[in-house]
N, C-alpha and C positions, 0 to 999 in steps of 0.2 A: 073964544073968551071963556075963562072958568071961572066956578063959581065963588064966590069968598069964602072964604074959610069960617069952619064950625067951629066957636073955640070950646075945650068939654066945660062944663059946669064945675068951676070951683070946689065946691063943696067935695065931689066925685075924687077930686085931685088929691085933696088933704086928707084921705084915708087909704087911697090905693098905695098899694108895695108891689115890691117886687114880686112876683110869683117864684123865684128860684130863692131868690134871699131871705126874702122877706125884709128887707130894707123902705125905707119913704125912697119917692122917687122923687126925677123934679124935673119939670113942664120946661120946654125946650119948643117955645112957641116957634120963633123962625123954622122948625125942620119941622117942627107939627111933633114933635116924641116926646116920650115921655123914657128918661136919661134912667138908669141902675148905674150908679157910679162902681159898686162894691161888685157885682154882675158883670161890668161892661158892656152891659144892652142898654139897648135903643128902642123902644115898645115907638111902635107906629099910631097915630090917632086917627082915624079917617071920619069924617063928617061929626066931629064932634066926639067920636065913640075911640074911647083906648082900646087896643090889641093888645090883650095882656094875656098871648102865645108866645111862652119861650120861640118856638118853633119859626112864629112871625116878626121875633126881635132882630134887629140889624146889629153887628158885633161891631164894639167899635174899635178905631187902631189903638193901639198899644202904644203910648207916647214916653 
């Protein structure tokens, strides 16, 4: 059984960017990420806390 999800703190949300862009980003609850549309990264959140590691972003397909 796991544990429910940490969602991050609002506030947190409406000022983090992108780390390569510098773009707003935007919360992508169902995967837990946090979306660089301009990037194509996919910032991971884990227990509430965003990964804002290029390094730790997931690319996303090219559609």
């Amino acid at each position: 059984m796991s544990a429910p999800a940490v969602e991050p703190d609002p506030w947190l949300l409406s000022i983090l960017v992108c780390p390569l862009t510098r773009e707003k980003l935007r919360y992508d609850a169902a995967a837990r990420e946090l979306v660089s549309d301009a990037a194509s990264l996919a910032y991971p959140v884990r227990n509430g806390v965003p990964v804002m590691l290029v390094e730790a972003a997931r690319r996303l397909d090219a559609a």
